[in-house]
PyMOL Python script that loads the backbone (N, CA, C, O; Angstrom):
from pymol import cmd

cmd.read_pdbstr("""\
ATOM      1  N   UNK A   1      20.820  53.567 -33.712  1.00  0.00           N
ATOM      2  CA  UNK A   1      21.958  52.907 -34.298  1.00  0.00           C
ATOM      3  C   UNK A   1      23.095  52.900 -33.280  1.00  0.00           C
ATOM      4  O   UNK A   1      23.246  53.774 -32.426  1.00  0.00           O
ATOM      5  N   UNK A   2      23.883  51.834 -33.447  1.00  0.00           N
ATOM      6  CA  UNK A   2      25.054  51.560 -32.192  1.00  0.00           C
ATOM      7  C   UNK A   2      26.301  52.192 -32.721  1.00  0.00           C
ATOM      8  O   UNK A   2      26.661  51.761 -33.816  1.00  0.00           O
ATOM      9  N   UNK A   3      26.779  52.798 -32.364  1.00  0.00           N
ATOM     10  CA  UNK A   3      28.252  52.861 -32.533  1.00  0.00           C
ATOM     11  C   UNK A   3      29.423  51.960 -31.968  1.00  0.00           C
ATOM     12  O   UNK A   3      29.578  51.981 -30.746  1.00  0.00           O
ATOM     13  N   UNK A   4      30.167  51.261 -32.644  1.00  0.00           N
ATOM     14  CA  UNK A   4      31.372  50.391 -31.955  1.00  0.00           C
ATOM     15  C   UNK A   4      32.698  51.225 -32.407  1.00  0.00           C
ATOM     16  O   UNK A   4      32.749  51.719 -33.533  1.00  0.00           O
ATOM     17  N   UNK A   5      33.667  51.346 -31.565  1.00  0.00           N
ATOM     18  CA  UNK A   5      34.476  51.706 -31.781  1.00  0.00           C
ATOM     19  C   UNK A   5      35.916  50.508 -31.431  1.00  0.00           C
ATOM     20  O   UNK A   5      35.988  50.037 -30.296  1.00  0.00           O
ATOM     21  N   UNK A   6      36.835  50.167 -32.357  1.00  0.00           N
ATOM     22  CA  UNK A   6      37.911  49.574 -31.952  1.00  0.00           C
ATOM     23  C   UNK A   6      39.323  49.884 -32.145  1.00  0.00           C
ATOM     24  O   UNK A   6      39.698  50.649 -33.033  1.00  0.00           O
ATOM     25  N   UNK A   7      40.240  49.210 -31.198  1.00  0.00           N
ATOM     26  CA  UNK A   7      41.788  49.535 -31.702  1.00  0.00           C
ATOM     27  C   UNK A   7      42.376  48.583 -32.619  1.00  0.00           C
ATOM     28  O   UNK A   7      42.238  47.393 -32.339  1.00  0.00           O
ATOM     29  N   UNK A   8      43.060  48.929 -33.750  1.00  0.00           N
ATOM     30  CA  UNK A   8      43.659  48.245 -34.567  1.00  0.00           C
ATOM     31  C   UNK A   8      45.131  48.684 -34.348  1.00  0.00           C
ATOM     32  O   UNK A   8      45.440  49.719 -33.758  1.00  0.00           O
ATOM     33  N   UNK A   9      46.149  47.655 -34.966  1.00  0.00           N
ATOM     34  CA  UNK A   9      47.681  48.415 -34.865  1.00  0.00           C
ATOM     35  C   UNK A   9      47.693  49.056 -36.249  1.00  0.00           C
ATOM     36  O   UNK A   9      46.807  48.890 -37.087  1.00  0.00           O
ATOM     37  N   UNK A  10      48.892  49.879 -36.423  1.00  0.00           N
ATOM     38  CA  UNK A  10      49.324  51.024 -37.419  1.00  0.00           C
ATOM     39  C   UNK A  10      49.154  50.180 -39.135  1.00  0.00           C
ATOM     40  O   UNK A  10      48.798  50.567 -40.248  1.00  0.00           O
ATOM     41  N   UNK A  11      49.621  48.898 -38.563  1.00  0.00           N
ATOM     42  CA  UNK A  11      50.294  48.125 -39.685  1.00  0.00           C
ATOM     43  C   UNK A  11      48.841  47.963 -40.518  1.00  0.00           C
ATOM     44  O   UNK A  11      48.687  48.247 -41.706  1.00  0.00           O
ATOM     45  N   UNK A  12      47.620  47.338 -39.437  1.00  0.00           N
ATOM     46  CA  UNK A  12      46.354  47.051 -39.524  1.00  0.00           C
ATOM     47  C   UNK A  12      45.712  47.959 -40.494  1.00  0.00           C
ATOM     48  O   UNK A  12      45.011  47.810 -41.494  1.00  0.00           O
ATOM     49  N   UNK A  13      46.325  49.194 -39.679  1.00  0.00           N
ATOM     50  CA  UNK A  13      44.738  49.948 -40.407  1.00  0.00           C
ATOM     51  C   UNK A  13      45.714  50.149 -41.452  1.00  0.00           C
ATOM     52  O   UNK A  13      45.210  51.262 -41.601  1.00  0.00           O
ATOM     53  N   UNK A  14      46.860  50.123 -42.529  1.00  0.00           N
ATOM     54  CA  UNK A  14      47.426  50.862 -43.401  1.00  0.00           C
ATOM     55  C   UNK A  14      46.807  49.443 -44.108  1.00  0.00           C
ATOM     56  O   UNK A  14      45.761  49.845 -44.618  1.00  0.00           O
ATOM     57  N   UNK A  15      46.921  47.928 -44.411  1.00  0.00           N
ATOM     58  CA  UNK A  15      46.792  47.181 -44.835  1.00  0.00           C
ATOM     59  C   UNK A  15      45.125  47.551 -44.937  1.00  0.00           C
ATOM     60  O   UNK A  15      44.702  47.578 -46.093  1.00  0.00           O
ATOM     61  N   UNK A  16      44.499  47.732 -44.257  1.00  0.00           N
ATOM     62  CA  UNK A  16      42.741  47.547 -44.337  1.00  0.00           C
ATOM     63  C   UNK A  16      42.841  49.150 -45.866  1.00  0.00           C
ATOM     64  O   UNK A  16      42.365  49.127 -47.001  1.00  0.00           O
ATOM     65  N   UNK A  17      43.393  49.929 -45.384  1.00  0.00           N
ATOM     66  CA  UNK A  17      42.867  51.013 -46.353  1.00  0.00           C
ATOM     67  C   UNK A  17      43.954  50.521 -47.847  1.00  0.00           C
ATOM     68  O   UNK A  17      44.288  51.411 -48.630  1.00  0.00           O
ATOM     69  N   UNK A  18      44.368  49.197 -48.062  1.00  0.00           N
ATOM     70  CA  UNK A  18      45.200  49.017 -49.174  1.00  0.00           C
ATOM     71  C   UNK A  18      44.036  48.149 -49.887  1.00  0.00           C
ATOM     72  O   UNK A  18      43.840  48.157 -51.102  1.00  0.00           O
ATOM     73  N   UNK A  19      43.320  47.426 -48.979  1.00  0.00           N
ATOM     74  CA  UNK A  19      42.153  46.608 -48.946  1.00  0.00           C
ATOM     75  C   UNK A  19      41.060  47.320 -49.718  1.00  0.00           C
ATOM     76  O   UNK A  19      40.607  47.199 -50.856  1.00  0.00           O
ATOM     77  N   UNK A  20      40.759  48.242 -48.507  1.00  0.00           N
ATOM     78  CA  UNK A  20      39.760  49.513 -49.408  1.00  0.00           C
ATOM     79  C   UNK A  20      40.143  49.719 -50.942  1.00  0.00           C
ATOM     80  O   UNK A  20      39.446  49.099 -51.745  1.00  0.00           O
ATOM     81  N   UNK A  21      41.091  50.456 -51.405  1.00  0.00           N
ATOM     82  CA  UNK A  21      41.683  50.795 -52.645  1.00  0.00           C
ATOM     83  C   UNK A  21      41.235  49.571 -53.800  1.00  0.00           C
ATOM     84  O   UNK A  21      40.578  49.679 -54.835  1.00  0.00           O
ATOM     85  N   UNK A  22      41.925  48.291 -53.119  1.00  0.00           N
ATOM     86  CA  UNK A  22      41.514  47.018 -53.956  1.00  0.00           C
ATOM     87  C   UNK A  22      40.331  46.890 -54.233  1.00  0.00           C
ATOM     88  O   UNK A  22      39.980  46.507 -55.349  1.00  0.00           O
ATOM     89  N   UNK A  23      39.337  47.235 -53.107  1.00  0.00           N
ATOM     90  CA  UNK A  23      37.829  47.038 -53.547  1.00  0.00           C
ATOM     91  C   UNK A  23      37.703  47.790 -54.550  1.00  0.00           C
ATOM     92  O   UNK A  23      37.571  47.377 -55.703  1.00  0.00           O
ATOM     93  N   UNK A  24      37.737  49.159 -54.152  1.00  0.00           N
ATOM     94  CA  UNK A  24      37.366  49.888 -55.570  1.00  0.00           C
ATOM     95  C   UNK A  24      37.974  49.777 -56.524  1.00  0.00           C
ATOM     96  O   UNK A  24      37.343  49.706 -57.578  1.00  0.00           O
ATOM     97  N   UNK A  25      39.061  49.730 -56.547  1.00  0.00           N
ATOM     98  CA  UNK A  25      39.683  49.265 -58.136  1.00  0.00           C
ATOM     99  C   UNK A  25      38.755  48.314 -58.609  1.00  0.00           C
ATOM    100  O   UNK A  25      38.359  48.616 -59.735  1.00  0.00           O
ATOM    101  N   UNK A  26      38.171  47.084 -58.079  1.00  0.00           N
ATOM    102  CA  UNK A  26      37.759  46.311 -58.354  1.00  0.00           C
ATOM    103  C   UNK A  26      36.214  46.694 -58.906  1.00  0.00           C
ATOM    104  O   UNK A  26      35.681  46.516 -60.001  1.00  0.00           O
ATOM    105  N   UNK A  27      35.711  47.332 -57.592  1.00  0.00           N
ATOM    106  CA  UNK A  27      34.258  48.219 -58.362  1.00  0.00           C
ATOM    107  C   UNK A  27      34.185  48.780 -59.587  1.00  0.00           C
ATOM    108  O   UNK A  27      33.112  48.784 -60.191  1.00  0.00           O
ATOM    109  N   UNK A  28      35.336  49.337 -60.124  1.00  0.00           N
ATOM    110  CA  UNK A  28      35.569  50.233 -60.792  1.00  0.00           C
ATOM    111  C   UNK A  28      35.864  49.724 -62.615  1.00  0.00           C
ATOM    112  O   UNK A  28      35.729  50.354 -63.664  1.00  0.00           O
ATOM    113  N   UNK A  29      36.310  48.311 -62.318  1.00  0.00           N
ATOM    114  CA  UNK A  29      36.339  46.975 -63.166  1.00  0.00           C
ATOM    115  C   UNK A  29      35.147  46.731 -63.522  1.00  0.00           C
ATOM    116  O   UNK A  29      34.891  46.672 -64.725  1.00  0.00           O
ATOM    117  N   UNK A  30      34.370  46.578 -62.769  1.00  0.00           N
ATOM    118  CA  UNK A  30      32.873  46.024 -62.974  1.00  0.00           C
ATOM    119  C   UNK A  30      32.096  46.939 -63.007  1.00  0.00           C
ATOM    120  O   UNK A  30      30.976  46.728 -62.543  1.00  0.00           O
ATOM    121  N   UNK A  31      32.393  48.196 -63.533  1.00  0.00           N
ATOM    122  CA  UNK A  31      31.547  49.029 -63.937  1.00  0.00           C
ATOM    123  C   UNK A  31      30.343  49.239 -62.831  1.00  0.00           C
ATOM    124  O   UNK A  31      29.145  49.399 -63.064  1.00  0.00           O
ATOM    125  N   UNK A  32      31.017  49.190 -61.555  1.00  0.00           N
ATOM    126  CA  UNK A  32      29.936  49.467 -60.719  1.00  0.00           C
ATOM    127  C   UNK A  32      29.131  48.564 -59.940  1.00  0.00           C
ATOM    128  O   UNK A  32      28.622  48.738 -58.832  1.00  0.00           O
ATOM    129  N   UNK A  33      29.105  47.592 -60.691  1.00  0.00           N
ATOM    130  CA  UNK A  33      28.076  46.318 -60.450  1.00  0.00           C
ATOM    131  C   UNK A  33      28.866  45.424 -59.008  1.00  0.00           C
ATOM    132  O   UNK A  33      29.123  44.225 -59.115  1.00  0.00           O
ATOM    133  N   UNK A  34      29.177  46.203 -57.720  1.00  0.00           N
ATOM    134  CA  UNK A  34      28.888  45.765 -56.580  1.00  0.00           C
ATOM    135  C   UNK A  34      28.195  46.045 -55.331  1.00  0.00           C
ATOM    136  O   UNK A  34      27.562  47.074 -55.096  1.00  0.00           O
ATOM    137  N   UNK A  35      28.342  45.173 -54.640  1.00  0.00           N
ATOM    138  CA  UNK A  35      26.636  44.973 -53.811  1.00  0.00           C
ATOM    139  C   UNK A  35      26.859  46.789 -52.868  1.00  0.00           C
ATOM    140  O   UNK A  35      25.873  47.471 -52.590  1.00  0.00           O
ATOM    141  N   UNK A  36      27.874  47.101 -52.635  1.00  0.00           N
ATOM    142  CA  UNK A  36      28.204  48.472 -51.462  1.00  0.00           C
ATOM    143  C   UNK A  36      28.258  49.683 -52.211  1.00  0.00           C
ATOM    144  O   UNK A  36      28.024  50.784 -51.713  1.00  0.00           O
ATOM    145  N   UNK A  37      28.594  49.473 -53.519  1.00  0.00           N
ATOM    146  CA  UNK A  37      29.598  50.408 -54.045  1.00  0.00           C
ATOM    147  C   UNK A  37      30.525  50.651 -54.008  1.00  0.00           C
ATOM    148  O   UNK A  37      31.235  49.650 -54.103  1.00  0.00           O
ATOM    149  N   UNK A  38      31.391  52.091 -53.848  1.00  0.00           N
ATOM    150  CA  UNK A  38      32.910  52.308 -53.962  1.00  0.00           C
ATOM    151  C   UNK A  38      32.658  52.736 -52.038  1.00  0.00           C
ATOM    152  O   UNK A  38      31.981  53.575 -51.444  1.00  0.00           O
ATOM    153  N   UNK A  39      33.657  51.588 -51.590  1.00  0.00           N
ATOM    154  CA  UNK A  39      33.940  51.429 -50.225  1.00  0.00           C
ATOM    155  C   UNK A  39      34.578  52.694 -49.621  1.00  0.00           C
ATOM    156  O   UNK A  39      35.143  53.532 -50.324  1.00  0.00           O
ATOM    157  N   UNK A  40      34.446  52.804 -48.108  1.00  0.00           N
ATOM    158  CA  UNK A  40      35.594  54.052 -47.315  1.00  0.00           C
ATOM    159  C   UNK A  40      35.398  52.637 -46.545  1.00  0.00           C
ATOM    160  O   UNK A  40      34.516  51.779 -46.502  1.00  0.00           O
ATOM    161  N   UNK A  41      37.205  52.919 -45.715  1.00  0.00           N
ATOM    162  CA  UNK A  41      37.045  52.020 -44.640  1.00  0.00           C
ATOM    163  C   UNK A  41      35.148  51.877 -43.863  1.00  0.00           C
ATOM    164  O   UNK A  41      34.486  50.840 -43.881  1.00  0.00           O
ATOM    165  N   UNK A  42      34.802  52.887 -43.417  1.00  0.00           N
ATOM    166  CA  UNK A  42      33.740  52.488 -42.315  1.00  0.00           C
ATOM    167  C   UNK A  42      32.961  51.721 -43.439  1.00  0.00           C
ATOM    168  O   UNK A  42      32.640  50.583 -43.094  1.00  0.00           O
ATOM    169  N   UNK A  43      32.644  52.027 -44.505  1.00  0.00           N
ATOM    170  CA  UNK A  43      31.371  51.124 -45.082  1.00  0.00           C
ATOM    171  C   UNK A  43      32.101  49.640 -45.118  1.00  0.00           C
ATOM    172  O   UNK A  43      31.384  48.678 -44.844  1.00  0.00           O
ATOM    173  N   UNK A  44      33.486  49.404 -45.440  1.00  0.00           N
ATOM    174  CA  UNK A  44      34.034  48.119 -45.085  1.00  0.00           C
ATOM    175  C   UNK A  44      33.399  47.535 -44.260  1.00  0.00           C
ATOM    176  O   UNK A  44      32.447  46.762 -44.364  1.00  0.00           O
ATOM    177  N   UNK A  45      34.149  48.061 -43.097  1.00  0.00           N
ATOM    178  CA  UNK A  45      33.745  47.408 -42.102  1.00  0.00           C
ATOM    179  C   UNK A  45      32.459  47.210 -41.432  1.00  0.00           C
ATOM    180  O   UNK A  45      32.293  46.205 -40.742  1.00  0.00           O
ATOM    181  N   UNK A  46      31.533  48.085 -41.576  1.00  0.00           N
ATOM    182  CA  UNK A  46      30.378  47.777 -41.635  1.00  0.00           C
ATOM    183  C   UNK A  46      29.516  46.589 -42.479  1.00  0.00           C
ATOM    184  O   UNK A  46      28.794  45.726 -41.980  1.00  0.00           O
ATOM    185  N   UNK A  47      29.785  46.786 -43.765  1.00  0.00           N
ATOM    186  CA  UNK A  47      30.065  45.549 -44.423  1.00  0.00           C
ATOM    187  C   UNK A  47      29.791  44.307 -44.017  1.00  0.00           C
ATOM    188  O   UNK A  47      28.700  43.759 -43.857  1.00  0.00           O
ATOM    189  N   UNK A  48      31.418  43.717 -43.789  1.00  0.00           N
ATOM    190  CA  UNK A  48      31.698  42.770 -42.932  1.00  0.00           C
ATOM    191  C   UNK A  48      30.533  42.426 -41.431  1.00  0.00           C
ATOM    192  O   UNK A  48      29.867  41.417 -41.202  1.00  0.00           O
ATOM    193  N   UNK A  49      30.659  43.692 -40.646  1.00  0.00           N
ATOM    194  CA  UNK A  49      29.926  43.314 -39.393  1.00  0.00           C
ATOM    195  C   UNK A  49      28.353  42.472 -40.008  1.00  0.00           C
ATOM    196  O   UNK A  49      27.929  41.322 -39.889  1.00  0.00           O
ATOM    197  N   UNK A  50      27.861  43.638 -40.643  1.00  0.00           N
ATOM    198  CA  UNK A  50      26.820  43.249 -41.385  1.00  0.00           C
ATOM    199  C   UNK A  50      26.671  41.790 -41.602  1.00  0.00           C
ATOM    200  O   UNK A  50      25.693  41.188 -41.160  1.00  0.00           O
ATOM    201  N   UNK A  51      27.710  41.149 -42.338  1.00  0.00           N
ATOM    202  CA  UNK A  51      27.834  39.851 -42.883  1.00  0.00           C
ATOM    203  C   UNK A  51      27.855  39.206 -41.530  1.00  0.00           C
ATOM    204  O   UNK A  51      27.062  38.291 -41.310  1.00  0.00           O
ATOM    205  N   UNK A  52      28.824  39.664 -40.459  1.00  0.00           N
ATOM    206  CA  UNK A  52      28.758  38.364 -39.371  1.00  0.00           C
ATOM    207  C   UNK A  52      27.848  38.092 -38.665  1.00  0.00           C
ATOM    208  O   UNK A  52      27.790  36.996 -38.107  1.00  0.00           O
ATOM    209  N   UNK A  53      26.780  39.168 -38.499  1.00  0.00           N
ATOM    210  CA  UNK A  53      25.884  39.188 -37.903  1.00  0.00           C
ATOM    211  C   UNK A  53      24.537  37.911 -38.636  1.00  0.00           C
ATOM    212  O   UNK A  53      23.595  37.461 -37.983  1.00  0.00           O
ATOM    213  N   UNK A  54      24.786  37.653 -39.794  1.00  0.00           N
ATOM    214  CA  UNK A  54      23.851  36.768 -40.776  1.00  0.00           C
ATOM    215  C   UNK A  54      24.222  35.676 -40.237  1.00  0.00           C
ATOM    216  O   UNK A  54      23.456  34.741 -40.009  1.00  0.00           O
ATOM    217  N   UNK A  55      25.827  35.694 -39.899  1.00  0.00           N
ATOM    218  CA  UNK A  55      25.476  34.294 -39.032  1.00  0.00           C
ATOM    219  C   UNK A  55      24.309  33.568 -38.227  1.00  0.00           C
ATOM    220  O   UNK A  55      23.652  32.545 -38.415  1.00  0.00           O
ATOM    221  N   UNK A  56      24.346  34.604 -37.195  1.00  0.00           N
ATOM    222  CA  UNK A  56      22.940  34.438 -36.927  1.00  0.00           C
ATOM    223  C   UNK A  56      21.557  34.471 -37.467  1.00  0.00           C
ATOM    224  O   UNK A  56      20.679  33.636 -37.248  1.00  0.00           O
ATOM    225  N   UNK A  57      21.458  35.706 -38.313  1.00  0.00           N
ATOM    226  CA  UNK A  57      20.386  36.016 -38.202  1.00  0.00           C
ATOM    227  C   UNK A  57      20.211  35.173 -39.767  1.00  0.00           C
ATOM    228  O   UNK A  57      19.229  34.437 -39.675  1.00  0.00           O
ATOM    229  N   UNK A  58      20.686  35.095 -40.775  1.00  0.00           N
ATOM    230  CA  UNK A  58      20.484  34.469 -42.149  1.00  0.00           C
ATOM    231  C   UNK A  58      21.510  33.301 -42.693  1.00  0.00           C
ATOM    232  O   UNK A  58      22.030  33.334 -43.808  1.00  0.00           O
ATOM    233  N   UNK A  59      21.790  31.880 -41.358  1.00  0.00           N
ATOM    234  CA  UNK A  59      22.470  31.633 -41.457  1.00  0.00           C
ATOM    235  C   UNK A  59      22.848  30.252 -42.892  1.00  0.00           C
ATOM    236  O   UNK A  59      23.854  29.598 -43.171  1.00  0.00           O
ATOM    237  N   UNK A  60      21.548  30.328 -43.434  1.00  0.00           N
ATOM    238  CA  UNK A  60      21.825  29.982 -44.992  1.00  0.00           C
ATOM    239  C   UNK A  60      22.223  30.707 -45.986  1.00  0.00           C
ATOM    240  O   UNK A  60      22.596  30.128 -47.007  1.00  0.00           O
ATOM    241  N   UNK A  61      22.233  31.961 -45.926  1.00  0.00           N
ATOM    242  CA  UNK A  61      23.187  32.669 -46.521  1.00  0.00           C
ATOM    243  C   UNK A  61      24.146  32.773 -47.114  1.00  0.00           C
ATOM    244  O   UNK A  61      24.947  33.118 -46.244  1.00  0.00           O
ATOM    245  N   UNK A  62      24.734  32.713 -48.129  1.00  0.00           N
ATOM    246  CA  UNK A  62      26.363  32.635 -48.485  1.00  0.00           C
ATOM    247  C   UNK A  62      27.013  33.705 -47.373  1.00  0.00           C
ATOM    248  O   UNK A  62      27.945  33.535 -46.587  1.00  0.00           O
ATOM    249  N   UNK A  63      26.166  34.870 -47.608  1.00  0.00           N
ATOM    250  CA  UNK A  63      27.069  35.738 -46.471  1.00  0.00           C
ATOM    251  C   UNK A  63      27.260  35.010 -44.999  1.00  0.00           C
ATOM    252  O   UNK A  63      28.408  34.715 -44.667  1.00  0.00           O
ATOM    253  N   UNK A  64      26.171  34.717 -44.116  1.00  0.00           N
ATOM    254  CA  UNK A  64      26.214  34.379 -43.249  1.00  0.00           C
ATOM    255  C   UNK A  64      27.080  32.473 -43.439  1.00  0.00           C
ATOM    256  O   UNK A  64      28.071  32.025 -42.861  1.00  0.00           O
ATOM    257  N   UNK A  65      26.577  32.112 -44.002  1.00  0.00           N
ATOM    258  CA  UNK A  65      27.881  30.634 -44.111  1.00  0.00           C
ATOM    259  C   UNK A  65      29.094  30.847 -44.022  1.00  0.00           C
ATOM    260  O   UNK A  65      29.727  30.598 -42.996  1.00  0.00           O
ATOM    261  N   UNK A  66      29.652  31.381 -45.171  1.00  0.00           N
ATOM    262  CA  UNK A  66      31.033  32.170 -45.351  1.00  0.00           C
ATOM    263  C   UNK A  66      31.434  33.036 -44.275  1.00  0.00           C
ATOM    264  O   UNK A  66      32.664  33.022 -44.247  1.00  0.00           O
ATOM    265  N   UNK A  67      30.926  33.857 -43.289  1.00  0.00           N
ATOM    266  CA  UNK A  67      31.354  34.277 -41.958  1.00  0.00           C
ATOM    267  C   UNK A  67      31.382  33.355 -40.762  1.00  0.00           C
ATOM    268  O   UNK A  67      32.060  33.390 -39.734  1.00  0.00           O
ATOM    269  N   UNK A  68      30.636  32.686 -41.103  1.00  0.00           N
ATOM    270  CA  UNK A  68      30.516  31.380 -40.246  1.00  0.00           C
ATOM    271  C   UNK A  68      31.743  30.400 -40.142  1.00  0.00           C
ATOM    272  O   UNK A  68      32.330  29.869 -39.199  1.00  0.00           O
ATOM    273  N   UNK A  69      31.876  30.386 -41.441  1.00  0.00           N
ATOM    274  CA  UNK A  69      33.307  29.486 -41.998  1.00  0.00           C
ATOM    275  C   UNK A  69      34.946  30.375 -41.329  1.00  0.00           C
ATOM    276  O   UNK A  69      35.911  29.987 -40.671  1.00  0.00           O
ATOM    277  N   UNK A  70      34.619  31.422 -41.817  1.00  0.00           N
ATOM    278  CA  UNK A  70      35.704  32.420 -41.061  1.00  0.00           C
ATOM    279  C   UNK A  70      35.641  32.015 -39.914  1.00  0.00           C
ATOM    280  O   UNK A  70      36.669  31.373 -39.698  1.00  0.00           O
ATOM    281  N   UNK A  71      34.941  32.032 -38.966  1.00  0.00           N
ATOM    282  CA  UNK A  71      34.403  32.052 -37.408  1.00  0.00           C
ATOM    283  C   UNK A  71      35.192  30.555 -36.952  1.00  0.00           C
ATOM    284  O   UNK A  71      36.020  30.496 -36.042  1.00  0.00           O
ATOM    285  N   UNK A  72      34.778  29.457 -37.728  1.00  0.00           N
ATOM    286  CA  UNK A  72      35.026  27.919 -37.326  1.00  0.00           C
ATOM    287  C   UNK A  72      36.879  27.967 -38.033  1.00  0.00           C
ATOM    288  O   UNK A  72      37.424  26.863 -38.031  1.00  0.00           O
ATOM    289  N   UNK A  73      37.659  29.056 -38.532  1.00  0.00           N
ATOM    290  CA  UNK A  73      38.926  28.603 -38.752  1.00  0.00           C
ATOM    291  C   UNK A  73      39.491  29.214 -37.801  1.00  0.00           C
ATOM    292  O   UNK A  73      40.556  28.612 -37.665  1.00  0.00           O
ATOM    293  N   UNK A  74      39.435  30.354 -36.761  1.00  0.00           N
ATOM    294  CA  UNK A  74      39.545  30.661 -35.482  1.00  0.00           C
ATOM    295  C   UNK A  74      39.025  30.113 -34.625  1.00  0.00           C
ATOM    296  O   UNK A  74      39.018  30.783 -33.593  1.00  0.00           O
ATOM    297  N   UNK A  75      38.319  28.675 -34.507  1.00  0.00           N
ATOM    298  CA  UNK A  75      37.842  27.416 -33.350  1.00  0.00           C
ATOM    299  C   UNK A  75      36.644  27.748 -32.880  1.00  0.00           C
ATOM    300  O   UNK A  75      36.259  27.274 -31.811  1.00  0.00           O
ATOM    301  N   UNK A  76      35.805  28.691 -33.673  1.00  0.00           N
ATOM    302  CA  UNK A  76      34.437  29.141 -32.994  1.00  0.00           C
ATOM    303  C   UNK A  76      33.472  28.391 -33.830  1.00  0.00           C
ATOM    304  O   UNK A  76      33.043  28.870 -34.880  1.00  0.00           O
ATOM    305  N   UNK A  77      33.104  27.169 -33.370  1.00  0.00           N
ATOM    306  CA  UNK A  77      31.895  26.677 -33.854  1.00  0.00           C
ATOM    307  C   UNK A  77      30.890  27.331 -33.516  1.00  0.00           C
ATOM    308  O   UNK A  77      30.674  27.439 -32.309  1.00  0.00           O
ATOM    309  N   UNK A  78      29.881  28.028 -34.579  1.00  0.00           N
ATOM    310  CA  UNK A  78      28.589  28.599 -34.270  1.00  0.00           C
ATOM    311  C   UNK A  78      27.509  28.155 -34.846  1.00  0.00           C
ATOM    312  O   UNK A  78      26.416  28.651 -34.573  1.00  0.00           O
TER     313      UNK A  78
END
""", "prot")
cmd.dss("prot")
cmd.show_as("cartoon", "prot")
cmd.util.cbc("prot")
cmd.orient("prot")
């Protein structure tokens, strides 16, 4: 397994872990019934990577479309 490590600013990571919170509140609504469970940042973001990577690899996917779509509103046609 790879490890990536990145820098985010202060503002970043306080907004991503407000993000986190929202998920689970949200998990927590639905009685459970989401695809990760109750998130920590790393499973977030893992998450996500997960999803961008379907770009490639499952790119009919809702996941992989929808990251794709992200990708083409920052000018990256893939």
């Amino acid at each position: 397994m790879k490890k990536i490590c990145i820098d985010v600013s202060d503002e970043t990571a306080a907004t991503l872990a407000r993000l986190v919170k929202a998920c689970n509140d949200s998990h927590d609504a639905r009685d459970g019934f989401t695809t990760h469970g109750k998130l920590t940042l790393a499973s977030l973001l893992a998450m996500l990577v997960e999803d961008a990577a379907m770009v490639m690899t499952r790119p009919g996917s809702w996941e992989g479309a929808n990251m794709a779509q992200v990708l083409m509103s920052h000018g990256y046609e893939v």
